[in-house]
N, C-alpha and C positions, 0 to 999 in steps of 0.2 A: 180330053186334052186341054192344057193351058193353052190361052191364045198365047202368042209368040211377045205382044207387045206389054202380056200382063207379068212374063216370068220374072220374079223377084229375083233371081241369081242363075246365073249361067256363066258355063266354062266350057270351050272349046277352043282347039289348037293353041292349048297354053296358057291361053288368058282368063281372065276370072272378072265377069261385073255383076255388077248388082245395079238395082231399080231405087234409084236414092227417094227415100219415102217421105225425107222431111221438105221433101219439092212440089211431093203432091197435094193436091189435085191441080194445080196450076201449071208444074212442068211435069215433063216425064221426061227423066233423064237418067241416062244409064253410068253408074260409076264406074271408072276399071280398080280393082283391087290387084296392087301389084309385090303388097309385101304383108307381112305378119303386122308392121303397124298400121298399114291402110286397113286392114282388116278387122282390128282391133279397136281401133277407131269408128268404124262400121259401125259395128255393134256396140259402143258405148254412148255415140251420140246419136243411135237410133234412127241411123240411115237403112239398114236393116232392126227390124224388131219382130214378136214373136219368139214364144219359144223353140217350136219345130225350125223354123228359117235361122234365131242366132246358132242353133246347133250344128246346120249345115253351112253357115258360115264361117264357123268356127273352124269345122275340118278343112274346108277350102283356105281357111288359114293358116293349117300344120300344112297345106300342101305347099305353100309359099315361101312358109318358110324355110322348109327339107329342100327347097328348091334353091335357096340363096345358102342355106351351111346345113348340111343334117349332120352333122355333129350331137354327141350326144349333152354338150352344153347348149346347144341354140335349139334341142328337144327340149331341154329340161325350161328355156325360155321361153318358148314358146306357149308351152302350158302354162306357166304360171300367167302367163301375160293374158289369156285368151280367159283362163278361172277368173281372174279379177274385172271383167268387163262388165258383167251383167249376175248378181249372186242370187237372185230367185228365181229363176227361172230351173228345174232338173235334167233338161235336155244338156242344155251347154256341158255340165259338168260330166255327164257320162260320155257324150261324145267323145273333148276333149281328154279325160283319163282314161278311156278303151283307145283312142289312135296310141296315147303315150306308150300303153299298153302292149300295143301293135309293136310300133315303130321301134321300141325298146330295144325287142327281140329280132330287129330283122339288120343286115349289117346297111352302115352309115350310105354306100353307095344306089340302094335300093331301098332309102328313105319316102324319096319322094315322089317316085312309080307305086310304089304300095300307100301312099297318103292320099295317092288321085284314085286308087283304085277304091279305097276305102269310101271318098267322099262322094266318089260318084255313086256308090251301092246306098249311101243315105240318103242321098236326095232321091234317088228314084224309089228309095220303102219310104219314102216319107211321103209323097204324092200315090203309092200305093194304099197306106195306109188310110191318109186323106178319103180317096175313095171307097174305100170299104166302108169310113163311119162314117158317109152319105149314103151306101146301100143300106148300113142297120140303122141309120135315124129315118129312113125315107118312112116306112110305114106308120111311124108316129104321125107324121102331117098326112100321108094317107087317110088314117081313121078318124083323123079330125075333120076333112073334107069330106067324106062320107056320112057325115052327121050331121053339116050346116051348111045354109047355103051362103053363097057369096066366100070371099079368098080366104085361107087359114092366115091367122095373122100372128105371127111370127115377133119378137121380139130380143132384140141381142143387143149384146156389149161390148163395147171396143171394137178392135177390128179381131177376130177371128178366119178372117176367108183366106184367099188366094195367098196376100203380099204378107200374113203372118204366117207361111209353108212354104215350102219349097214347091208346093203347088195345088190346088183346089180347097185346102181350108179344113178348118177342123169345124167349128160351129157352121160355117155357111156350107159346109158339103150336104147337108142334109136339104137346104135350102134348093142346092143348083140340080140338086138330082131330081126335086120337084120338079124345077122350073124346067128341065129336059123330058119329064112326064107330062107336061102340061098342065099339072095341078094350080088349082087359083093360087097366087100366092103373096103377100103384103108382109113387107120386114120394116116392123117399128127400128130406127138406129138413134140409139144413144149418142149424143156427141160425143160423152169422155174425155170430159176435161181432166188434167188441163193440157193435154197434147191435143186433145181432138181426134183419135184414130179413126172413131164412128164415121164424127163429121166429115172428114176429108181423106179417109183410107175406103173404109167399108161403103159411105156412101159410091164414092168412086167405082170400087168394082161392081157392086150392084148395079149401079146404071148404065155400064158398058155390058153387062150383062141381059138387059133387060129385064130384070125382075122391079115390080113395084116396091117402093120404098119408102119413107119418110123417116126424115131426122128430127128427133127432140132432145130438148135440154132432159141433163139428167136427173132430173129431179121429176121429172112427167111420170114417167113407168108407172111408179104406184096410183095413180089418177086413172090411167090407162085402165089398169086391171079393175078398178072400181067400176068403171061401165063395161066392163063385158068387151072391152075391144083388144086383149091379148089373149090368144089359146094358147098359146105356151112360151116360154122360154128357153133360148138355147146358147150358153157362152162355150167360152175356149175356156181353157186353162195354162198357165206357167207350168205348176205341180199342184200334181192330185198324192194325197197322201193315201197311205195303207188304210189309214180308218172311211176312205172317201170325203174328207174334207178336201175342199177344193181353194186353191190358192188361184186366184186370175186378178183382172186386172182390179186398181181401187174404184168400189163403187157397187161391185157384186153381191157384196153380200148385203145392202142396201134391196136390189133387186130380188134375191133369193127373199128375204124379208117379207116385200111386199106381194110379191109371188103364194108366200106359202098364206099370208094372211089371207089373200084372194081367193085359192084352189085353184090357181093356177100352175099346169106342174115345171117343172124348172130342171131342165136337164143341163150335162156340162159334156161337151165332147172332148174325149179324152185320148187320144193317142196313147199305149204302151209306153214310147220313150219320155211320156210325160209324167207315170208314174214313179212315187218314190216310194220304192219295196220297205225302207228302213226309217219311215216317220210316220210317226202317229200321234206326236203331239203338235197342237198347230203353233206353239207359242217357237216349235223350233226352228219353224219357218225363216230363215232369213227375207225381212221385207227392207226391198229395197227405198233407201229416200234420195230422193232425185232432188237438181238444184231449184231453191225455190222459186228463180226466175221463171219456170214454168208455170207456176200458180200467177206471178206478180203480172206477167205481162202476157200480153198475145200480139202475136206478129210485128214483135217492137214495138209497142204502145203500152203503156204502163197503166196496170187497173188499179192499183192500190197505193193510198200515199207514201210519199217517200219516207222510208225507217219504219217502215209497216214489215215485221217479221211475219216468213210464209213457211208453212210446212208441206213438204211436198210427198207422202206417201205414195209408192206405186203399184202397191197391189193391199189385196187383204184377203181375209181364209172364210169361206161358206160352209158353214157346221154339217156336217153328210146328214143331220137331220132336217134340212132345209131342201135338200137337194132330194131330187122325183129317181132320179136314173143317172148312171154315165153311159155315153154314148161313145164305145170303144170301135176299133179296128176288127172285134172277132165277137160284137154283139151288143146288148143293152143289157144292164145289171144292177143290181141296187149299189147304192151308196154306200157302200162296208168290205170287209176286210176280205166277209164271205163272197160277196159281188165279186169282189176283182180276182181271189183267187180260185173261182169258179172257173174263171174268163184264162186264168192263166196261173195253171195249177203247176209248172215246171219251172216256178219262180221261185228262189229260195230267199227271204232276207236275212 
């Protein structure tokens, strides 16, 4: 179960909030989301982030909006407004085009009792799924604890846990399923500049958690893996492609890099809804560029002189030959086309 105080988004009797994350770790304060542009907004200045959580934020958004006009003009808004928030990520977009989907077919009055019904079935496979790719990543830190002594020590990027899901996390589920086994356990966290997610999201739920932790600048990893002090790697992902290139946050494939130089293996947990059945090239990647007030400054204080032009990349793509394993909802798999459709052979692209 999620604790109640960590849920990134909930809805009951009507209302819809979210866990505003650009407050954390200093406040913890719950948003209410009452329209398709509170919603959308959400998700573009990354009060919610994540790819699994903006996707179910997203539907909690067609349910807001079916809720104020389900018309089939203020459908047809809706979507368009909710695709344009966040474009690399693969969740958003399949969510949002299967409700359009949905909702299309079903008449204007019964808009938006079938948008609640729908969103609520995603959030709950979404924390389903969460959990399952901590029971197939568990035995990975199993057999590493089994061979050494003292804690497996664990190394990840950005935040992948609880507050980037609709609940338990994609890269940390494998972590908290240890840490509920009782397995030693130490999770190197990347800052991840220049939001900081590591620093102040992923630190955060780890230490409400009680798992041991430490945070490093992200430039340490590769240093890390030189002495022997990371047994593995384990990220989220935005989108994983057909071929197993993995698209996550910028900075990964730095990591993957110094990973594979090491023999350290490097796996990427991947959720189903985060695969994209119809890419295999990574250059097709939509990578989003953020504003570069994110690079120039932290927390209002400006690091770079003034008319200093900054470039703000927010993700980049890990070559599937960098990458050990994904770590899905229905197992572990190589890197490749044949991996994934092993994992999910009734996939057609």
């Amino acid at each position: 179960m999620v604790p109640s105080d960590l849920e990134p988004i909930t809805a009951a009797d009507g209302a819809v909030h979210v866990l505003d994350q650009t407050r954390l770790p200093h406040e913890v304060v719950r948003l209410p989301l009452e329209s398709l542009a509170d919603a959308a907004e959400a998700i573009r200045a990354m009060r919610v982030r994540g790819a699994p959580l903006i996707g179910v934020t997203a539907a909690f958004g067609m349910v807001l909006a079916m809720r104020s006009d389900p018309s089939d003009e203020s459908l047809a808004l809706a979507t368009t407004t909710l695709l344009e928030t966040r474009p690399t990520g693969v969740n958003l977009r399949r969510v949002v085009v299967g409700l359009n989907e949905v909702l299309s077919h079903a008449a204007p009055a019964d808009r938006a009792a079938k948008a609640l019904v729908e969103a609520d079935r995603l959030r709950d496979e979404d924390i389903s799924m969460n959990r399952s790719i901590g029971d197939h990543g568990l035995p990975l830190l199993r057999r590493i604890a089994s061979r050494k002594p003292g804690p497996v020590q664990v190394l990840t990027h950005c935040n992948a846990g609880i507050l980037a899901t609709a609940g338990y996390g994609t890269a940390t589920a494998p972590m908290y399923r240890a840490h509920e086994e009782g397995l030693p356990l130490h999770v190197w966290v990347d800052e991840t500049r220049p939001r900081n997610q590591g620093a102040s999201l992923t630190a955060w739920e780890l230490g409400r958690a009680g798992i041991p932790h430490t945070v490093i600048v992200d430039n340490a990893g590769g240093h890390l893996m030189q002495r022997g002090l990371v047994d593995l790697c384990i990220v989220g992902t935005d989108r994983t492609l057909l071929s197993g290139d993995v698209c996550n946050k910028i900075g990964t494939y730095l990591k993957a890099l110094a990973a594979y130089d090491n023999g350290v293996p490097f796996y990427a947990a991947v959720p189903g809804l985060s695969i994209d059945w119809e890419a295999t090239d990574p250059e097709s990647v939509p990578i989003e560029e953020r504003d570069g007030s994110e690079v120039a400054e932290l927390g209002g204080v400006r690091l770079v002189p003034d008319g200093t032009p900054t470039a703000n990349y927010g993700f980049d793509v890990t070559p599937a030959r960098l990458v050990t394993g994904l770590i899905t909802e229905r197992g572990v798999c190589e890197a490749s086309e044949d991996g994934l459709r092993g994992l999910y052979p009734e996939v057609e692209s």
